[in-house]
GUTIDO-763024 format. One line per 2 residues: their letters; for each residue x, y, z of N, C-alpha, C. Coordinates in nm, 3 decimals. Layout:
REM residues N
a = X:Y:Z:X:Y:Z:X:Y:Z; ...
***
This chain:
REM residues 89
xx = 3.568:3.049:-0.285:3.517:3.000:-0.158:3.366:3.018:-0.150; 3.266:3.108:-0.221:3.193:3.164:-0.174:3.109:3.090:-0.292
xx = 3.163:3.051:-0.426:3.107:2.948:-0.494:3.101:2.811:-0.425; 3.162:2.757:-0.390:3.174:2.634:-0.262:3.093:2.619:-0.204
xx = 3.086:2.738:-0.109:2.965:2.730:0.005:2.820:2.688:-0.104; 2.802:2.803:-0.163:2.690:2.794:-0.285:2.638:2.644:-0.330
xx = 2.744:2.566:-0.355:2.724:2.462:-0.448:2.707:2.340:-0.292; 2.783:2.392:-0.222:2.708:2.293:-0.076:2.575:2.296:-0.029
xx = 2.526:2.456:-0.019:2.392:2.506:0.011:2.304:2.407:-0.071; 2.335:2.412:-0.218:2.260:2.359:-0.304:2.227:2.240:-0.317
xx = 2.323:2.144:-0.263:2.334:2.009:-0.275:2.258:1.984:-0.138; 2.266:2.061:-0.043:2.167:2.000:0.119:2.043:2.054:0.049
xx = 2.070:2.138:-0.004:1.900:2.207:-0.029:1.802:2.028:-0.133; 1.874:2.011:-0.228:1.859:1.936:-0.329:1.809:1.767:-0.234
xx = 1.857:1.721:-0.120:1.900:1.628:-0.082:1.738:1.650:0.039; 1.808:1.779:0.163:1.658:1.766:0.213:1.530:1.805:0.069
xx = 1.497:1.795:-0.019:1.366:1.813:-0.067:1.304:1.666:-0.132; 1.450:1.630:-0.162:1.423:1.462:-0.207:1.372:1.327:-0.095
xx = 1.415:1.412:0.051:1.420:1.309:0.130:1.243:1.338:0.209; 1.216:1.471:0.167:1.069:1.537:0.206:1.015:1.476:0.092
xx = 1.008:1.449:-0.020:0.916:1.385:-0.114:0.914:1.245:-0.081; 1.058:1.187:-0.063:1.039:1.040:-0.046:0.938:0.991:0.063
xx = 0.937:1.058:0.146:0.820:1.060:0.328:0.718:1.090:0.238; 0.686:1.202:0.181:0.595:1.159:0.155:0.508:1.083:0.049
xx = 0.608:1.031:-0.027:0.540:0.925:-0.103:0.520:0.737:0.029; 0.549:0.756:0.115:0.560:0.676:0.193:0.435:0.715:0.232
xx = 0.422:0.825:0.309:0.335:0.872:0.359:0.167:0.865:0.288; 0.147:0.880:0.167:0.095:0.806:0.105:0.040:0.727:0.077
xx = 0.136:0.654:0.041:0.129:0.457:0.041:0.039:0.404:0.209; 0.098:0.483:0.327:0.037:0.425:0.410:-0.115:0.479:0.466
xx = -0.146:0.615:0.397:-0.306:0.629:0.365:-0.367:0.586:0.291; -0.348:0.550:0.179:-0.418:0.427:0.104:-0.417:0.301:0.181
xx = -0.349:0.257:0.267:-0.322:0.146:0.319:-0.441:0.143:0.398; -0.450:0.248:0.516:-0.503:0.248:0.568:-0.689:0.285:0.545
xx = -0.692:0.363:0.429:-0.860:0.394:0.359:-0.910:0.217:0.338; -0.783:0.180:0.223:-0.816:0.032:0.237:-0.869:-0.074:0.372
xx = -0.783:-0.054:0.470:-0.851:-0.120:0.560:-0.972:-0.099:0.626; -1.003:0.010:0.634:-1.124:0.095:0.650:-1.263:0.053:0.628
xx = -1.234:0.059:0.459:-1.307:-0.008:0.370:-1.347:-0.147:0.381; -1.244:-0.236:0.327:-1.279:-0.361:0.384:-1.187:-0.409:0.530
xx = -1.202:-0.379:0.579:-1.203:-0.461:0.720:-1.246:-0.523:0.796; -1.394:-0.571:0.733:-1.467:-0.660:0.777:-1.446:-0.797:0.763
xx = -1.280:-0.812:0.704:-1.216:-0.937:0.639:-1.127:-0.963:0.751; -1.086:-0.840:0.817:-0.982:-0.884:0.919:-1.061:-0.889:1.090
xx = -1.185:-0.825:1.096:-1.300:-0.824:1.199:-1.257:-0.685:1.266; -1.267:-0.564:1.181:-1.272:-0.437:1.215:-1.431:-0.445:1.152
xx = -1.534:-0.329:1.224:-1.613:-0.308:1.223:-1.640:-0.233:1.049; -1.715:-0.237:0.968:-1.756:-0.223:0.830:-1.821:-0.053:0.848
xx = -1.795:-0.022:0.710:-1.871:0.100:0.720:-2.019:0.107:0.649; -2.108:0.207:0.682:-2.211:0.168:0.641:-2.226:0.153:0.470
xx = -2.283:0.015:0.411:-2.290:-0.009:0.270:-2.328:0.086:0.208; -2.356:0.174:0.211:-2.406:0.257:0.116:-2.240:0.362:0.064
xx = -2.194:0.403:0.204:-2.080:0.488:0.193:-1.968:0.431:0.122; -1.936:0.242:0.217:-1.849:0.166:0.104:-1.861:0.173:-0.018
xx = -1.976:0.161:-0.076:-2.019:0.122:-0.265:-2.006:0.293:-0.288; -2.010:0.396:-0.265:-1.946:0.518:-0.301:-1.795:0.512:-0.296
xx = -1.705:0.473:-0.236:-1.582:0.506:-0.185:-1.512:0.383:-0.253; -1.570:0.317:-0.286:-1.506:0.142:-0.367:-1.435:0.185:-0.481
xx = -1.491:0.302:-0.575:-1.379:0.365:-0.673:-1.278:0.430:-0.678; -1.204:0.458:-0.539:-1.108:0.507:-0.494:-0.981:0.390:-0.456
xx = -1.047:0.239:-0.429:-1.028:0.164:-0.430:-0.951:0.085:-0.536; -0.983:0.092:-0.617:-0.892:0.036:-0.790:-0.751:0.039:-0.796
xx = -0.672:0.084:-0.766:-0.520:0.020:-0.747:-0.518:-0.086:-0.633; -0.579:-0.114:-0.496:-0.570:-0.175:-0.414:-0.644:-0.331:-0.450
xx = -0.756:-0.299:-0.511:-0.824:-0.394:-0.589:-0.715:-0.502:-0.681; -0.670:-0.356:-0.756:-0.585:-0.441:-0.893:-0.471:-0.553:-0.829
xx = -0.388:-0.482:-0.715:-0.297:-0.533:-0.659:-0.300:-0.653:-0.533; -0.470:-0.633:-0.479:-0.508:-0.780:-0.401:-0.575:-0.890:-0.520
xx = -0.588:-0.844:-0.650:-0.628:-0.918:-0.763:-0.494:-1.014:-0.831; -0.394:-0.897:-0.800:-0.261:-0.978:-0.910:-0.212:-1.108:-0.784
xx = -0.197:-1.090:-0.676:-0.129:-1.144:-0.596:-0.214:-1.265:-0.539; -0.352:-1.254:-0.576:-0.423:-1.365:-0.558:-0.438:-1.447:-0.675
xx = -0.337:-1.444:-0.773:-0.360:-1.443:-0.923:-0.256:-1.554:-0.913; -0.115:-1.484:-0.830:0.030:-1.558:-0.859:0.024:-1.597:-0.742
xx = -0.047:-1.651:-0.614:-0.043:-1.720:-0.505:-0.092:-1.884:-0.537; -0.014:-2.003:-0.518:-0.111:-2.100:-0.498:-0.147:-2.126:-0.383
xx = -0.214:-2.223:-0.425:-0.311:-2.319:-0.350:-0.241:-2.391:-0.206; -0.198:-2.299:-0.107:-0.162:-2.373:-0.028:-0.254:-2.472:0.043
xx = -0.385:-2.461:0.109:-0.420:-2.565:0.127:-0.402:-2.703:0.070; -0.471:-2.702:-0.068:-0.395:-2.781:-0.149:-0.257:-2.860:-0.141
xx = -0.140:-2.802:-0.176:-0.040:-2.830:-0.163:-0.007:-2.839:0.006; -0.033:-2.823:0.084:-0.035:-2.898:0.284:-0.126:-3.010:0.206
xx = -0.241:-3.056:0.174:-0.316:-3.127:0.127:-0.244:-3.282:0.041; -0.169:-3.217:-0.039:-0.080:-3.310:-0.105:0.043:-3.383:-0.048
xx = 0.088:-3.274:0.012:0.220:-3.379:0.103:0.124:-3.455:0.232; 0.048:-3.401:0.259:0.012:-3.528:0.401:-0.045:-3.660:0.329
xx = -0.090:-3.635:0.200:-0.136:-3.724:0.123:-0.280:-3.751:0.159; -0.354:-3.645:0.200:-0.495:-3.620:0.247:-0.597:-3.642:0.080
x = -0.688:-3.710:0.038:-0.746:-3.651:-0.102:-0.862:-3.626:-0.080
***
């Protein structure tokens, strides 16, 4: 019985620490999210930080870079293609 309990303890123990890492790998993800916007937000009309501090802090930047790089990579041309079906040239 007292092995039981043990191997239950262990399994909540095991379960809350996985579910505290998973938050905070979330947790994470949404501070980068947010440094990113920070940074450039002068794209969405949040106020910019001063250039000097951006071009320091831009190398912290490089996964967010890589990943607004790939996706502008495998996006087309929608204008374009709205462009083509109205038959606009």
């Amino acid at each position: 019985m007292v092995s039981f309990v043990k191997r239950i303890l262990h399994v909540l123990k095991l379960m809350h620490r996985e579910k505290a890492c998973a938050l905070t790998v979330v947790e994470i993800e949404e501070l980068e999210n947010i440094f990113a916007l920070l940074l450039l937000g002068s794209f969405v009309g949040f106020p910019s930080p001063p250039t000097f501090l951006a071009v320091e802090l831009m190398p912290f930047l490089e996964k967010e870079m890589n990943a607004l790089y790939r996706r502008a990579e495998d996006e087309g041309d929608m204008l374009a293609e709205m462009c083509g079906i109205l038959g606009i040239d």
